[in-house]
C-alpha positions in Angstrom: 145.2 133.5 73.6 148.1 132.0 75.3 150.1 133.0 72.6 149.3 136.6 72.7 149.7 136.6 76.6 153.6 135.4 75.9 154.1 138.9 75.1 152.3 140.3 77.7 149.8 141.5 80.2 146.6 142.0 78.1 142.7 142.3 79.0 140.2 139.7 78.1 139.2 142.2 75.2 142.3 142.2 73.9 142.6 138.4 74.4 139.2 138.3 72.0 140.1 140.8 69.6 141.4 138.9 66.9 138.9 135.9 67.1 135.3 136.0 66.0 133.9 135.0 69.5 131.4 136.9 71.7 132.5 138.4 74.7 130.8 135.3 77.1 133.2 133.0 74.8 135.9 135.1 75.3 135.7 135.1 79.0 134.5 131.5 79.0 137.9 130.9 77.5 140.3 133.1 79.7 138.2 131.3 83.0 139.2 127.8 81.5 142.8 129.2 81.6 142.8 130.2 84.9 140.9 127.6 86.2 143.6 125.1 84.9 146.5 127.2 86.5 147.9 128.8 83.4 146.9 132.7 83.5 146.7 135.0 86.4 144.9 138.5 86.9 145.4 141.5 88.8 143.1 144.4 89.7 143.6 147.9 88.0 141.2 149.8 88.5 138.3 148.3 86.2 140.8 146.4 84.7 141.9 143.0 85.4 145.0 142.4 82.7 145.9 138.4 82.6 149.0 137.4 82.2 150.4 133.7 82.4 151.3 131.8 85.6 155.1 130.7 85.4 154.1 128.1 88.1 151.0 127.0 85.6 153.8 126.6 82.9 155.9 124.5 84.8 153.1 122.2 85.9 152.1 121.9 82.3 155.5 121.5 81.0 156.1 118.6 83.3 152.9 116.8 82.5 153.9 117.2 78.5 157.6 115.4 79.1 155.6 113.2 81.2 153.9 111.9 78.2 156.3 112.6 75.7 158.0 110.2 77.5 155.6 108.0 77.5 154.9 108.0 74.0 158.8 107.4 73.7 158.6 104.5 75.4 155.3 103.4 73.3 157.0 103.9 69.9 160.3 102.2 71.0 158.4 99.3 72.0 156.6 99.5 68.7 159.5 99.6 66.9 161.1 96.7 68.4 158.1 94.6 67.2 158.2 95.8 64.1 161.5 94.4 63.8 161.0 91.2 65.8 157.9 90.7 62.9 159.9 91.9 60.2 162.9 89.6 60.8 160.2 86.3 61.1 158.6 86.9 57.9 162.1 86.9 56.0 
């Protein structure tokens, strides 16, 4: 759904369309998304088109270098005790 909502405004029917999901699903999903920030709608009529929430995006992309570099730091210190171990059982 997200991905289909990087190229643009779309309905949550449209967001369902190609999934095999009931409409409560559907709209289950699209609330979890905008409950977390990341989608936006607007009234149009009966429509409400969603479309992502630059200021979601951000938030999310700074929580994923958070732990990216977190994980950094995890696998550097993993590697230097591989190598400490590896050099004491030579």
């Amino acid at each position: 759904m997200v991905s289909r909502l990087m190229e643009g405004e779309a309905t949550v029917t449209e967001l369902g369309a190609p999934f095999d999901l009931s409409q409560p699903a559907v709209s289950h999903h699209v609330r979890v998304l905008e409950d977390a920030g990341l989608v936006t709608h607007r009234v149009d009529g009966p429509r409400r088109p969603r479309r992502l929430s630059p200021k979601g995006l951000a938030s999310l992309d700074a929580w994923i270098d958070a732990v990216r570099t977190a994980y950094e730091a995890n696998y550097d210190r993993l590697d230097s005790l591989w190598e400490t171990l590896r050099k004491e059982h030579r």
